[in-house]
N, C-alpha and C positions, 0 to 999 in steps of 0.2 A: 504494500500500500504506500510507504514511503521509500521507495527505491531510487526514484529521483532527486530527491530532496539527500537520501545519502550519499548517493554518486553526488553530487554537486560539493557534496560536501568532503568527501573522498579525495577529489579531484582537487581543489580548492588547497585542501592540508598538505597534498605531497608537493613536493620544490617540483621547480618550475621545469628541470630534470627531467624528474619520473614520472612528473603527468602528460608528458606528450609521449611517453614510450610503456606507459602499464596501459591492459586490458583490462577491465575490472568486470569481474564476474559474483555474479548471485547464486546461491547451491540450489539446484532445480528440484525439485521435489512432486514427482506424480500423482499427487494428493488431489488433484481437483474432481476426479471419479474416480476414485478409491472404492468408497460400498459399493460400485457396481462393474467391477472387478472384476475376473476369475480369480480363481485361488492362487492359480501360477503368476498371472499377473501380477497381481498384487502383491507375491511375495517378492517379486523380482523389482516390482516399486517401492518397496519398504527398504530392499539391500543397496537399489542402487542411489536411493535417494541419500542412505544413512552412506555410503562409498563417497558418493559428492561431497555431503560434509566433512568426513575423516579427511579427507583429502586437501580442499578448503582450509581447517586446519591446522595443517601436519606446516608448521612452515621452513620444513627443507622439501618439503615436496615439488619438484619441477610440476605445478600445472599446466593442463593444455584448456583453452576456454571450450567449454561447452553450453550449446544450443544459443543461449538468449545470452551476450555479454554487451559492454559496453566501452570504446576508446575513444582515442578524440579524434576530431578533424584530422589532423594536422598529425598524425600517425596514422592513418589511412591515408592520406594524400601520398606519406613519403614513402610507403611499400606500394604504390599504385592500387589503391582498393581492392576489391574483392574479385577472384573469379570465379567467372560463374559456368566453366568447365566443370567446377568440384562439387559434389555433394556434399563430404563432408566439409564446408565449410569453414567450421568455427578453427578444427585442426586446423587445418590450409593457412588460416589467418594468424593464427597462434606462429606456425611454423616459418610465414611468411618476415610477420614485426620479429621473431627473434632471428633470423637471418641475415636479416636488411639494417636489422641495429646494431649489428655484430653484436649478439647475445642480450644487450642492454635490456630489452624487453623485455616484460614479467605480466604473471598473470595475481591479480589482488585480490581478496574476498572482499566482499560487502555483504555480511552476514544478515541480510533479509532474505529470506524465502519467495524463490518465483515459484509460484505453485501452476503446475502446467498439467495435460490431459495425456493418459493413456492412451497408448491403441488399445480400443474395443470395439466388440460387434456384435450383433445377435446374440451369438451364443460363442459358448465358450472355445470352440476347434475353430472358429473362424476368426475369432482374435489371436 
């Protein structure tokens, strides 16, 4: 709910450095259809949601940004934006700014929950 207001504020606190070369990423958590779930789903949203966090945490952890993160201008400008050859994306980006900066890059938490949707469907073999 406040994830802008802390990126802004994130961004704001790190020297003038670190914020045009960090990613700042929020731990994604599958929680938005949770109860209507399969069993395996859900077990698999509960691990990897609680895996994003541990991880988020650990602060020797090399992170790679996943799904929904956020950096500045002016570090997408200097690795040429985004391509849209890749699916996985968020890696691609991640791999790109720590490339292009000669390692400088890093990935930061902003410990707000982006609460995001499972794949589901009918029934459970089809999800």
């Amino acid at each position: 709910e406040n994830y802008f207001e802390a990126l802004s504020y994130h961004y704001l606190k790190a020297s003038e450095n670190d914020r045009y070369t960090t990613l700042f990423q929020p731990p994604i958590v599958h929680f938005k259809n949770f109860l209507t779930q399969p069993i395996l789903v859900r077990n698999a949203s509960l691990f990897t949601s609680l895996h994003e966090l541990a991880c988020l945490a650990n602060p020797v952890d090399c992170h790679v940004a996943f799904s929904s993160y956020s950096l500045s201008y002016i570090l997408a400008s200097a690795v040429q934006g985004w391509d849209p050859d890749f699916i996985s994306e968020d890696w691609h980006m991640t791999a790109k700014c720590k490339l292009m900066t000669e390692g400088r890059a890093s990935v930061k938490p902003i410990f707000l929950p982006l609460m995001n949707y499972a794949p589901e469907e009918d029934d459970a073999w089809s999800t």
